[in-house]
C-alpha positions in Angstrom: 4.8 -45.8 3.1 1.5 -44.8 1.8 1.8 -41.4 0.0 -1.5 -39.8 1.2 -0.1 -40.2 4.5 3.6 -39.0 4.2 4.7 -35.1 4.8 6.1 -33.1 2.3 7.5 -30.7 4.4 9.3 -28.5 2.1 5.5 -28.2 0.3 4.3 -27.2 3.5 7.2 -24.1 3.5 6.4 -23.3 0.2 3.0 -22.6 0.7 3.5 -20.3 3.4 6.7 -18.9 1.3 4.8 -18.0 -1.3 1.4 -16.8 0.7 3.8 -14.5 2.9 5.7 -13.3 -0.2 2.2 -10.9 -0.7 3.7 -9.0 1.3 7.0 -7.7 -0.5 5.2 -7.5 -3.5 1.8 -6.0 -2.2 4.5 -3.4 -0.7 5.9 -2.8 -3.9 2.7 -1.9 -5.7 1.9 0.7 -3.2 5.6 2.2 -3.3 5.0 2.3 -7.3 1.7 3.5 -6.9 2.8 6.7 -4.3 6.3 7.3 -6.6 4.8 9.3 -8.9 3.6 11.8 -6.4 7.5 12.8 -5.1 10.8 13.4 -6.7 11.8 9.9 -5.7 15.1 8.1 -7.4 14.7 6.8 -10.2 17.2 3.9 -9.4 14.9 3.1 -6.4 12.0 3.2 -8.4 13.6 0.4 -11.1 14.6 -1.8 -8.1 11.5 -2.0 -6.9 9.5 -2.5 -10.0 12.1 -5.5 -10.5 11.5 -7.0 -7.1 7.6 -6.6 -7.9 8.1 -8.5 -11.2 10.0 -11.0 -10.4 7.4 -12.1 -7.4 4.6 -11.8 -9.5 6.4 -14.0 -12.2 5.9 -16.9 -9.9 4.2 -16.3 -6.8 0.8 -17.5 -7.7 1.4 -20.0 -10.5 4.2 -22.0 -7.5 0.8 -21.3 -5.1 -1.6 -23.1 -7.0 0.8 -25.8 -7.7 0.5 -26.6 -4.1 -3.0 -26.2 -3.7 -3.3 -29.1 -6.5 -0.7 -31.1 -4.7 -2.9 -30.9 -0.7 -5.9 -31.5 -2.8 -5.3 -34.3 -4.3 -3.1 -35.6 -1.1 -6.1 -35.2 0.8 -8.7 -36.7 -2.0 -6.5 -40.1 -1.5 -8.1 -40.8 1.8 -11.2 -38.5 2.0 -14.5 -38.9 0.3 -14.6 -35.7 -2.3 -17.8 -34.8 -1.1 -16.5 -34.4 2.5 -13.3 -32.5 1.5 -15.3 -30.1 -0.4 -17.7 -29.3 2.2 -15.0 -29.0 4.4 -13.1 -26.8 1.9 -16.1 -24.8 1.5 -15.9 -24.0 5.0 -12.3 -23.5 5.4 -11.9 -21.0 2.4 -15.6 -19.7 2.5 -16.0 -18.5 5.9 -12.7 -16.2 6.0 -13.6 -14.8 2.5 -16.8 -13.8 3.6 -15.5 -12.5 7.0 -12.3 -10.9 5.3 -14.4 -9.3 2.8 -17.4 -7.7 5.4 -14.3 -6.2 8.1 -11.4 -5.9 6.2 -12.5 -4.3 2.6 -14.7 -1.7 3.3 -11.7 -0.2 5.7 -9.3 -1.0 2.4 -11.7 1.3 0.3 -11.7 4.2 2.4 -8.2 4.2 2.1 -7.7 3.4 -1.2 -10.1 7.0 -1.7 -8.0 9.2 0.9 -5.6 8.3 -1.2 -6.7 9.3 -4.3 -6.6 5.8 -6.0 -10.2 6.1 -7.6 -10.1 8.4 -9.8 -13.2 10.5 -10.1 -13.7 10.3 -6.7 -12.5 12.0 -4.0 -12.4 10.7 0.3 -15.8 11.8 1.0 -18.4 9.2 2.7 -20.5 9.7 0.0 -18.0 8.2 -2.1 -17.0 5.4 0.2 -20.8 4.8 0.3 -21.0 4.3 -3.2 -18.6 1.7 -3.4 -20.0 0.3 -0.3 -23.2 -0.3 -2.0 -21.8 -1.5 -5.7 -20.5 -4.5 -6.3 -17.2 -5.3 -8.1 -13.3 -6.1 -8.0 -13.0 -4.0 -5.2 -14.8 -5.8 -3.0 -12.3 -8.9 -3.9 -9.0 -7.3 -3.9 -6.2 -9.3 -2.3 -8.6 -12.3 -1.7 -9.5 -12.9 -5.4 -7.6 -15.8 -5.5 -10.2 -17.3 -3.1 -13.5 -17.7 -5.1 -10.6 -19.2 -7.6 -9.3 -21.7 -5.4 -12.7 -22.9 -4.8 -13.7 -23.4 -8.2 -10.9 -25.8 -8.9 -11.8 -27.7 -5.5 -15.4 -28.0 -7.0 -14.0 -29.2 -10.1 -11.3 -31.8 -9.1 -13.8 -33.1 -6.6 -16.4 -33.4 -8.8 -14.0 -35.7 -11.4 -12.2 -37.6 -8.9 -14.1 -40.6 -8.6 -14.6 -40.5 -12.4 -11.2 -39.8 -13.4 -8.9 -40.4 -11.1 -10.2 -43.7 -8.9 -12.7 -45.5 -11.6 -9.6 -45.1 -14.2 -6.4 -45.2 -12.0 -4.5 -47.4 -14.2 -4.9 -45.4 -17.5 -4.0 -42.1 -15.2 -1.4 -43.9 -13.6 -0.2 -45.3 -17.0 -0.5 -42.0 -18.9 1.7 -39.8 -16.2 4.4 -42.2 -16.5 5.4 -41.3 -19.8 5.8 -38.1 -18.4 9.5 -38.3 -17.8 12.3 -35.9 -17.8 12.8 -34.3 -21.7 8.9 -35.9 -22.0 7.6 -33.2 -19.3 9.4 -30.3 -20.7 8.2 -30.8 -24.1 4.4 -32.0 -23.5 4.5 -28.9 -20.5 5.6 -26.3 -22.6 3.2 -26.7 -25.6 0.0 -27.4 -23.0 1.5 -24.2 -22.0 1.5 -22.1 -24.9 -1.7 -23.3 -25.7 -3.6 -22.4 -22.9 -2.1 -19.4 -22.4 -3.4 -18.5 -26.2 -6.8 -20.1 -25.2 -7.4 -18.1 -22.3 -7.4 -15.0 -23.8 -8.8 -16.0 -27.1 -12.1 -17.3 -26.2 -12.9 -14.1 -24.3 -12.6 -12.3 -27.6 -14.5 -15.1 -29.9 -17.6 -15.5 -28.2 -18.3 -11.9 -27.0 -18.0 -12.2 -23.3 -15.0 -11.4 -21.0 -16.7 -14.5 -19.0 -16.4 -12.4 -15.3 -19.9 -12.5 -13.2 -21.0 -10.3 -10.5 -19.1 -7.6 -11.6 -15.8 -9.4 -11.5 -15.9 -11.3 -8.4 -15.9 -14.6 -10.3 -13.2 -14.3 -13.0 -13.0 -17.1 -15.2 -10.4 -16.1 -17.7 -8.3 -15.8 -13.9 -9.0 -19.2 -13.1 -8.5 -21.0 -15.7 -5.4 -19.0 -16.0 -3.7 -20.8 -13.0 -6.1 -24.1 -13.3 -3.0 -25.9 -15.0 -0.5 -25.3 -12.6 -3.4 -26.5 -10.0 -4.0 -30.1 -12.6 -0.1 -30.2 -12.6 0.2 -30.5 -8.6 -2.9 -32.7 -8.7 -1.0 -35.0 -10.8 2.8 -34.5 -9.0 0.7 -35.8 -5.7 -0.9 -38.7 -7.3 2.0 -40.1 -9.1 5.3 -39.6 -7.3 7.6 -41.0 -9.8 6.3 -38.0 -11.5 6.7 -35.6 -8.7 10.2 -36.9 -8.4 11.2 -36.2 -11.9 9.9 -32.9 -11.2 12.4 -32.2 -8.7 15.0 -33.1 -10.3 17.5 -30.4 -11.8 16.8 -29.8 -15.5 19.1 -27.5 -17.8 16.5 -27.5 -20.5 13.9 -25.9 -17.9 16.6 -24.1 -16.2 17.2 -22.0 -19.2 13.4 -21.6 -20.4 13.1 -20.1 -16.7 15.6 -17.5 -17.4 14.6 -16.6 -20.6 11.0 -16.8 -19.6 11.4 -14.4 -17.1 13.6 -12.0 -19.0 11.3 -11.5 -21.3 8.5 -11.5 -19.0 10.2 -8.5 -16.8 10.5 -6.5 -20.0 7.0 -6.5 -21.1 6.4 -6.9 -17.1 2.9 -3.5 -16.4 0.3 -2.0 -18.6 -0.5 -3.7 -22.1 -2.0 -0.4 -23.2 1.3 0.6 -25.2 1.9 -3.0 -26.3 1.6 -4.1 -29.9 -0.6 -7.5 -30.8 3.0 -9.5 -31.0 3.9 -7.8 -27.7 1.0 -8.8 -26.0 1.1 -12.5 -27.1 5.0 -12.8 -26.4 4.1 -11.4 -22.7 1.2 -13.7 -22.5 3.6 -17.0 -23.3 6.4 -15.6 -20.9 4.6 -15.0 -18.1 3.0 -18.5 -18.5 6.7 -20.6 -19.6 7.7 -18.3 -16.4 5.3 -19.6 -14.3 5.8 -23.1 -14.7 9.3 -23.7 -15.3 10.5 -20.9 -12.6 8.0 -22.2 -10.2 10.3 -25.9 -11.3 13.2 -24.2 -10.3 12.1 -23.1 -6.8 10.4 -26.5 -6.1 14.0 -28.2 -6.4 15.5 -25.6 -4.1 12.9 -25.9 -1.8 13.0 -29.9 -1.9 17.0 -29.8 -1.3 16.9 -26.9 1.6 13.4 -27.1 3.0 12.7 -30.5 3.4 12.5 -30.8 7.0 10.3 -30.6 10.3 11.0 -27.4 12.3 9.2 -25.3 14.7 9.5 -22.4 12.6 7.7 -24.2 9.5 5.3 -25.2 11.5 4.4 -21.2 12.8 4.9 -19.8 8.9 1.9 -22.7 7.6 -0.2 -21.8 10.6 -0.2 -18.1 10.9 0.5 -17.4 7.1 -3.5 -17.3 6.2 -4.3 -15.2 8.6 -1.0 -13.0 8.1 -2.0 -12.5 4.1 -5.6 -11.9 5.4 -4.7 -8.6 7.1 -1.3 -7.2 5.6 -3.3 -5.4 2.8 -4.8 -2.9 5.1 -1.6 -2.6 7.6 0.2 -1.8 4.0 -2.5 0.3 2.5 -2.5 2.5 5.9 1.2 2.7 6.0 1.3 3.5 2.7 -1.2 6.5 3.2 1.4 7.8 5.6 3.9 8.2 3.2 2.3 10.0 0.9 3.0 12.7 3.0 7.0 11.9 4.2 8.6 12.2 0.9 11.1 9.5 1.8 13.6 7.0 -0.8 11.6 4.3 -2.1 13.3 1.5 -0.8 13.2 3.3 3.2 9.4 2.7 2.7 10.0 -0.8 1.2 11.8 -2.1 3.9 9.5 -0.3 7.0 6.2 -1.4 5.0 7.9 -5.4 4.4 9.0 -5.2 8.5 5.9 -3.4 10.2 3.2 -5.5 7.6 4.7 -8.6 8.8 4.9 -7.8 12.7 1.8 -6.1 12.7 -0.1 -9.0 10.8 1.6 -11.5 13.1 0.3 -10.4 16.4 -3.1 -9.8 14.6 -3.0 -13.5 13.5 -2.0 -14.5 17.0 -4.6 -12.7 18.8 -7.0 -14.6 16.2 -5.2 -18.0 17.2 -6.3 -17.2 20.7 -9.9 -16.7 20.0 -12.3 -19.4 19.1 -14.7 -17.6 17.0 -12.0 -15.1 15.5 -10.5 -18.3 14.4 -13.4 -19.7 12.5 -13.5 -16.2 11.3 -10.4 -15.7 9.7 -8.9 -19.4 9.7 -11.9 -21.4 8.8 -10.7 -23.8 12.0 -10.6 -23.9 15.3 -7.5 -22.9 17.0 -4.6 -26.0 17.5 -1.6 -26.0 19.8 1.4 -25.1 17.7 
């Protein structure tokens, strides 16, 4: 069977996995956030700070992995030109829209709430963010002017690298086997983990542009996990491998990950050691738990099923609005001094239900689906 044509169905669950699993964690920042104003449990507060670590350990790094993997599945039978006009489209429009109706309602309450500091819930304040530009116009959806980036990048060396030179790529990610990979991943690894926070430093620039809302230190950050699904998709003697249990990257996830938890917050406290050993972690934790989860995924996941089908759809839409259902709900409890892990739970249940039935009444609307989906509605 021709690869750019065959499902990978447990790829398509992960994705929407790991785009719905914004929502425990986006829960958990908020609950850590508001547990310093009440005489909340400490035990709750450690449970939740672990749950909120361990997503963030591989959340994003297993997303982008993906994104690489429907790129270049895509790229195989669509001219890159096309795809990135079409990606443009599909990822631009909902950023744009998301960012205009959903963030200035996200600011307000992020100043009722006393978030800013300096700045209290006034309008004038709200105005003033309103009118400056900056992360917080970004928020959840940074990962968007990311994602397109790398689509602008592998679409612009495709033809180059990947058709004009198949056999050398071809030839070059076959030697990529088992013990191979683990070796040649970890170093590349290391290495970029080192570079991305190195070159910041030597040239003088933190290399972000209108006022953060393109953050290149973040995107080249998780370009290699986006390369690494690129090249999974375009050679699946590769991709197999990669799903294939390995104790050697079994036990670099766990120890990756330990480590990472521990140094897992602020740096501001950190030593220059500390910093670097939290900056390898968190990218060995990345990769090789992200391993981990793909070979669970490909053993458990790996089917057609109706419920699949809804996650993928509605997930986009469902990450789209949770912030602001959370952010309100989390508002609320500043004033119920309630355990920790109460909120956790209501936040994780009414964020999801609530963002569902705002996703479906998008799916029912032709122009709110261009909106916020970047597509026309389809029959699920």
């Amino acid at each position: 069977m021709d690869q750019s044509k065959a499902r990978v169905h447990f790829m398509d669950s992960g994705r929407a996995l790991f785009m719905l699993l914004g929502i425990p964690y986006h829960a958990a920042m908020i609950c850590l956030v508001n547990a310093g104003r009440g005489p909340y449990a400490p035990v709750s507060f450690e449970v939740i700070s672990l749950m909120a670590a361990v997503i963030n350990a591989f959340r994003m790094p297993a997303f982008f992995i993906i994104a690489g993997f429907f790129s270049a599945l895509i790229l195989m039978r669509k001219a890159p030109a096309a795809w990135l006009k079409s990606r443009f489209f599909r990822l631009g429009v909902p950023f744009i829209c998301a960012t205009i109706v959903i963030n200035p309602f996200q600011m307000y309450l992020s100043l009722i709430s006393g978030h800013y500091a300096g700045m209290s819930g006034n309008w004038g304040d709200w105005w003033t963010l309103m009118t400056t530009s900056g992360q917080h116009w970004v928020r959840h959806l940074w990962f968007l002017p990311s994602l397109l980036i790398m689509s602008a990048l592998i679409a612009l060396i495709w033809k180059p690298v990947f058709v004009r030179h198949a056999d050398r790529v071809t030839a070059l990610l076959k030697l990529c086997h088992r013990w191979y990979a683990v070796a040649a991943l970890t170093g590349i690894a290391v290495v970029w983990a080192i570079g991305v926070k190195a070159v910041p430093a030597v040239i003088g620039h933190d290399l972000t542009f209108f006022s953060t809302i393109i953050n290149l230190p973040m995107t080249a950050t998780y370009l290699p996990y986006f390369l690494l699904g690129v090249a999974l998709c375009y050679e699946r003697r590769l991709f197999t491998a990669f799903l294939n249990f390995s104790l050697p990257s079994l036990i670099i996830a766990s120890i990756s990950l330990a480590v990472f938890i521990m140094f897992w917050g602020g740096t501001d406290d950190l030593t220059t050691f500390q910093k670097l050993t939290k900056t390898l972690s968190g990218a060995l934790t990345g990769l090789y738990v992200s391993q981990c989860l793909f070979v669970l995924l490909s053993r458990h996941m790996n089917g057609h099923s109706r419920l699949t089908e809804w996650m993928v759809y509605f997930s986009f839409s469902i990450y789209l609005f949770h912030q602001p259902v959370l952010e309100a709900m989390g508002y609320g409890f500043i004033f119920v001094p309630w355990n920790p892990l109460v909120e956790f739970v209501i936040m994780n249940v009414v964020g999801l239900v609530v963002s569902l039935g705002i996703a479906w009444v998008i799916h029912k609307s032709v122009a709110l689906s261009l909106m916020f989906n970047g597509a026309r509605p389809k029959q699920i």
